[in-house]
SEVO-169272 format. One record per residue (C-alpha): residue in one letter; x, y, z. Coordinates in steps of 0.2 Angstrom, whole numbers, padded with zeros to 4 digits, always signed. Layout:
<recs>
aXYZ/...
</recs>
This chain:
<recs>
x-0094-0049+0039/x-0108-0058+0031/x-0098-0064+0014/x-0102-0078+0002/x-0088-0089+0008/x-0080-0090+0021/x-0062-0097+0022/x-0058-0106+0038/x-0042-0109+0041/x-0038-0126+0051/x-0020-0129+0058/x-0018-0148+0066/x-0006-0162+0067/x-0019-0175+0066/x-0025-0180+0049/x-0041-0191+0056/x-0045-0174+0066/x-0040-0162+0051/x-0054-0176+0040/x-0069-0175+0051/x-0069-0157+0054/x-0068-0155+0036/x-0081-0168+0034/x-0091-0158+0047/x-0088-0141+0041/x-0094-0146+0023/x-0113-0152+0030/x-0114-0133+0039/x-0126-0125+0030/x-0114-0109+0033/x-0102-0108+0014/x-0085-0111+0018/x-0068-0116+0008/x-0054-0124+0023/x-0037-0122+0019/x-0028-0136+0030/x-0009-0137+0038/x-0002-0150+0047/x+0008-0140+0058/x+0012-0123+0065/x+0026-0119+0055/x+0017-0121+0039/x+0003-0108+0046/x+0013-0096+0049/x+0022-0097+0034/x+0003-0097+0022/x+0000-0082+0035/x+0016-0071+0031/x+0016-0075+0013/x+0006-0062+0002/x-0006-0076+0000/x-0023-0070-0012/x-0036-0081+0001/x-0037-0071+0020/x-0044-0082+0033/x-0059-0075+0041/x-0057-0090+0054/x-0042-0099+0061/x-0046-0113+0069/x-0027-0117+0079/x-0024-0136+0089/x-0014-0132+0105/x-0003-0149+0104/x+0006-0148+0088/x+0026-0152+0085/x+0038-0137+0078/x+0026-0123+0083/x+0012-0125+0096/x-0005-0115+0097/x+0000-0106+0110/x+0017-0100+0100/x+0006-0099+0085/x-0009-0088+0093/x+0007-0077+0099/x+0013-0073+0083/x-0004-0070+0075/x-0006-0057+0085/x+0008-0049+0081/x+0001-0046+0065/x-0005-0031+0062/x-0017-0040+0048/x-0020-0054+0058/x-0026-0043+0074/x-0046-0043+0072/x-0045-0061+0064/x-0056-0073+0074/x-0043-0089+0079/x-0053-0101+0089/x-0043-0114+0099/x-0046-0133+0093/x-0041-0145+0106/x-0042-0160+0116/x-0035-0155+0133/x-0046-0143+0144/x-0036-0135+0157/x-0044-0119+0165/x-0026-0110+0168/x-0022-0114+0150/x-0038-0107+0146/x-0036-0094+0152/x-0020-0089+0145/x-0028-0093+0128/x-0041-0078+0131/x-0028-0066+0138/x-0017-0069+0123/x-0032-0066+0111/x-0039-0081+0105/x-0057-0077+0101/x-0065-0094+0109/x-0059-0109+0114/x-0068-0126+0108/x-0064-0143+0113/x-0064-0158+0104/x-0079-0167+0104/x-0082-0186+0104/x-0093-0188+0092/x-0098-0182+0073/x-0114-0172+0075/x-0109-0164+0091/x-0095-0157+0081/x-0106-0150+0067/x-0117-0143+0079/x-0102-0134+0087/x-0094-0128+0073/x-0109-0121+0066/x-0111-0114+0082/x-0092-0105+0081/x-0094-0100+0060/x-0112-0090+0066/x-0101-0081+0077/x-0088-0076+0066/x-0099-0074+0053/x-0108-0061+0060/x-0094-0050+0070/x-0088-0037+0065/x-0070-0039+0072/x-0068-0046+0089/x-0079-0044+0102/x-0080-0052+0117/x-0093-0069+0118/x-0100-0071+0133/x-0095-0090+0133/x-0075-0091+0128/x-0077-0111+0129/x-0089-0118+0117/x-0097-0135+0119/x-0109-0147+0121/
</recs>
């Protein structure tokens, strides 16, 4: 992939959450443009639309009202355009069977929340290295990213 810019996609119901990782993703030394959404439904909607801005990233919280990650990762990759899109799951909980299910339903890595403000800009800039230098999807050796 390698572009100029890359536009990260983040989909979460938490507006301090949604803050600090767009606080965090803008001292990566990665270029990037995020395009927030509050919930699910909204996402999905930005994704079906003939919208000009591709994500290259889509960062998806599991725990979200109207349409959860889980239903959200689903109908991503049910589309076609969507298939090789990198959608890394964003959340609090860490539960090994939902994991998991996450990876066999595609998501690309799975990163928990952290607690504090540099872990996250370590982690993310950990997460944007990767998708900025896969061609499509491949499979990371570590599906769980963290500190």
């Amino acid at each position: 992939m390698n572009k100029a810019l890359l536009n990260v996609y983040l989909a979460d119901d938490d507006s301090d959450d949604r803050t600090f990782f767009s606080d965090a993703l803008r001292e990566i030394p990665i270029p990037s443009k995020i395009f927030e959404f509050n919930n699910g439904v909204d996402l999905m909607a930005d994704l079906l639309s003939a919208t000009i801005e591709k994500p290259d990233v889509i960062f998806l919280d599991l725990k979200m009202p109207m349409l959860d990650g889980f239903e959200c990762l689903s109908d991503i990759r049910d589309l076609a355009k969507y298939a090789h899109t990198p959608v890394i799951i964003y959340s609090t909980s860490y539960h090994p069977k939902e994991i998991d299910r996450l990876k066999e339903m595609g998501a690309s890595l799975y990163l928990q929340k952290p607690s504090s403000y540099n872990q996250l800009k370590t982690l993310l800039h950990k997460c944007l290295r990767y998708v900025n230098s896969t061609e499509g999807i491949k499979v990371e050796p570590e599906f769980v990213i963290s500190i």
